[in-house]
N, C-alpha and C positions, 0 to 999 in steps of 0.2 A: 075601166078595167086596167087598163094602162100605166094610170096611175099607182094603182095598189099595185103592181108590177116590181114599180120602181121602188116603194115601200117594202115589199117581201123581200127584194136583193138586200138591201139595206139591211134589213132583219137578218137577213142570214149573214152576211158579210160582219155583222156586228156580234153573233152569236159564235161565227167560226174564231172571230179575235180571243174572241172568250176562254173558248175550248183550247185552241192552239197560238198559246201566247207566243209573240216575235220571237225568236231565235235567231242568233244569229245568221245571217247567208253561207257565212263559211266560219266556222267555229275550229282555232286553232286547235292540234292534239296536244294532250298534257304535259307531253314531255317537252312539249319548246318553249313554255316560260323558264323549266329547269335550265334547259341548255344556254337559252340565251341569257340569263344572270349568272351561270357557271363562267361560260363566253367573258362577259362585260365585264366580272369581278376577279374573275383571275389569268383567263387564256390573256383578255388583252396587255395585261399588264407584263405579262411574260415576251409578248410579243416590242414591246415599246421601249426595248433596252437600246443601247449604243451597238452592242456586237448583230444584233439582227437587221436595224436600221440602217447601220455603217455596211453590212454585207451586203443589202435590197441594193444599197444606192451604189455599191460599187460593180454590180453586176448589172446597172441600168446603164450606165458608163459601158461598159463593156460591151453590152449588145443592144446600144444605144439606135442604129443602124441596122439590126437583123431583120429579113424578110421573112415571111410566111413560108415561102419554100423550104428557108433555112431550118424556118423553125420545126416545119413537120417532118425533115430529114433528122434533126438533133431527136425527136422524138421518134420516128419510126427506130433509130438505132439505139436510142433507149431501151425499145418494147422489144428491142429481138434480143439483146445482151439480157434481158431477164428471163426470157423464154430459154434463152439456149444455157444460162448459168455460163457466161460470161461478161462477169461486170465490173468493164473496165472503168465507165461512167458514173454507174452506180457507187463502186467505191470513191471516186473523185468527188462525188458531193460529200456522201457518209465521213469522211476524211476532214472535211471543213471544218472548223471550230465552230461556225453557227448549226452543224448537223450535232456534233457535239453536244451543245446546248439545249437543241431541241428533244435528244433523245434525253438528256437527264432532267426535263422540265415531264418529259412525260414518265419515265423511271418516279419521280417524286409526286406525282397526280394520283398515287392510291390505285392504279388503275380506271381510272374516271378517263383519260388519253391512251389511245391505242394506237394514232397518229397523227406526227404534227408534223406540218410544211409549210414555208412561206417560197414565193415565186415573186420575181420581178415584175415590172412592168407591161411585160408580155405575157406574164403569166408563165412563165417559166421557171422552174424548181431552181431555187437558191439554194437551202438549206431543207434536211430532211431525216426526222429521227426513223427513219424506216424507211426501208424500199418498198419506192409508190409502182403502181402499173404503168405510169407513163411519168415523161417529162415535162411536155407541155400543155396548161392546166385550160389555156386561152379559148378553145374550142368546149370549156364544160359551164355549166350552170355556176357555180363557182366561180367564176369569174365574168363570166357571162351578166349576175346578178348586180355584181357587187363592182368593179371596178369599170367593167366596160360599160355600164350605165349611169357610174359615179355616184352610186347608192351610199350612205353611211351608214346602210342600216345593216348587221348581222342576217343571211343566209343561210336556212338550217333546211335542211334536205331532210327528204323524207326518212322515217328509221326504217331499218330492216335485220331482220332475226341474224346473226353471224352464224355461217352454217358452223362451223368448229369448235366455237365456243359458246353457242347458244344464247350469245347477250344479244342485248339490240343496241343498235348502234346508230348514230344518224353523223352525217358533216356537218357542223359550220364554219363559214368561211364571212371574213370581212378585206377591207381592204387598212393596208397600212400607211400610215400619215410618217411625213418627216418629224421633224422640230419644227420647221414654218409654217405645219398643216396642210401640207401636196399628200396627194397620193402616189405613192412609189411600187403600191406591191399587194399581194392579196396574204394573209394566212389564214390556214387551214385544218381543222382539227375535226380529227374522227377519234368521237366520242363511244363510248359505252353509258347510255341512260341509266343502264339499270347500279353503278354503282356511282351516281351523282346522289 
């Protein structure tokens, strides 16, 4: 009896494959092959110039030294000068030629880019076509994935409906390499899926 036991699991276990062919464990969503060859075929390229690269590395310079304290005071006054619509901060980045560059890479993305930022080593906002909610990025998935783990692989966070503008939207974020192939910096782009 026991034996035929072992035979009817069998059977059934050979009939369920049947019925319900393998599937993936975690079957990515559709729209992250779009993003990540949108990502890989033109964000990076946009990101891999001299004026972005020369900024990352001269703001690693700069806050080569900065502590964790420092850093979450640079951004708690960040998030209140946005709150209170006084942005003294804010315009000091917008003001950079690499913000410059990132707002007219996303001006020229067809609206496919809604926002683009790259941060330093700390993960700290270098350059920014758009006032982000905070400054320092080092505490989010975004950086968390990608450079605090030394991933080379693209980051695409989950999409979600824009309440204002009704598109869907998702982040990805990678990290950015010098000329000698270090890593210096993360950027970051908030996409709109639905016009890729």
């Amino acid at each position: 009896m026991a034996r035929w036991g072992c035979v009817g699991a069998g059977v059934a276990a050979g009939l369920a494959a049947c019925l319900f062919p393998l599937l993936p464990a975690r079957a990515e969503p559709a729209y992250v092959p779009l993003v990540r060859d949108y990502v890989e075929h033109r964000v990076r390229q946009m990101v891999e110039t001299p004026l972005v690269l020369n900024a990352i590395a001269e703001q690693n310079v700069e806050f080569g030294n900065v502590s964790e304290m420092d850093m979450r005071v640079l951004d708690e006054t960040y998030r209140s000068e946005v709150i209170q619509h006084h942005l003294q901060m804010v315009k000091l980045l917008l003001d950079k030629s690499v913000s410059h560059y990132l707002k007219a890479m996303q001006d020229a993305s067809q609206g496919a880019i809604v926002e683009f930022f790259v941060t330093d080593s700390h993960g700290l906002n270098v350059g920014q076509s758009a006032i982000t909610t905070d400054y320092w990025q080092g505490d989010e998935e975004k950086y968390l994935k990608t450079f605090a783990n030394g991933s080379r692989e693209i980051f695409i966070d989950r999409a979600e409906r824009n309440e204002s503008t009704q598109m869907l939207e998702t982040q990805a974020s990678f990290v950015v390499m010098d000329r000698q192939d270090r890593p210096i910096g993360v950027a970051t782009v908030t996409i709109a899926v639905d016009a890729l």
